[in-house]
Residue, then its C-alpha position, 0 to 999 in steps of 0.5 A: x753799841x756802836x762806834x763811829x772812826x775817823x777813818x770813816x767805820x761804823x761798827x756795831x758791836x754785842x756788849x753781851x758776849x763782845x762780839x762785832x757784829x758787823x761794820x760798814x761804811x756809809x762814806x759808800x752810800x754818800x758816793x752812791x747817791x752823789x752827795x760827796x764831791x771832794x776827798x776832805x776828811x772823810x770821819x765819822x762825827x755822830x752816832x745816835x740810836x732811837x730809842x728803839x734801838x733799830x734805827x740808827x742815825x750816822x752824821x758825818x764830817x762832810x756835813x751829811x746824815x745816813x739813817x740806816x735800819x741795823x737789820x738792813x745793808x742798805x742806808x734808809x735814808x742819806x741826806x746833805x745837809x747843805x752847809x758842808x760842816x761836821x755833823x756834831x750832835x743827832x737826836x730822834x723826836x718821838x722816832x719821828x723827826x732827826x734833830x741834826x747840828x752842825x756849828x751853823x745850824x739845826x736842822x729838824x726833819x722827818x726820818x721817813x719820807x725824806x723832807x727839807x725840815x726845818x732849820x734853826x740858823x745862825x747870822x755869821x759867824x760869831 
């Protein structure tokens, strides 16, 4: 089980035995890796597993995806969507492809190697 928090958390959690397994906080990996400029609101906007249950997709209010593999520290993959809006919803295709959305747009790309997809977008705002 994971929970995403406005302050910016990741947990994961055993449903099991109710034990945290951990936490992190992929706002770092963003830092890292320069993709995060100003100190807007900093929350946690989407949480999907796929449906292995092993990689884990983490959308952000800045617009961003953190793709992370939950037996590993370090983020997989972190990438920018480009719109600056909150990520409100993630999907995995076939574990292949993250399905991404913000208010403006949609956006399909590969989990693995990184790729500029392909997005669906919206003409104005309506």
């Amino acid at each position: 089980l994971a929970a995403g928090s406005s302050d910016g958390t990741v947990e994961l959690w055993d449903p099991r035995d109710r034990q945290r397994l951990g936490a992190g906080y992929p706002f770092d990996a963003l830092r890292e890796q320069d993709h995060l400029c100003d100190s807007s609101s900093q929350e946690i906007s989407a949480l999907r597993f796929d449906s292995r249950g092993l990689t884990l997709a983490v959308g952000t209010s800045t617009g961003n995806v953190v793709l992370y593999d939950i037996r590993r520290k370090t983020p997989l993959l972190v990438k920018d969507l480009g719109n600056g809006l909150g990520i409100v919803d993630l999907k995995f295709h076939q574990d292949r492809h993250v399905i991404s959305a913000d208010p403006k747009a949609i956006k399909v790309w590969a989990a693995e190697p990184p790729s500029d997809g392909t997005s669906l977008e919206e003409n104005g705002y309506g």
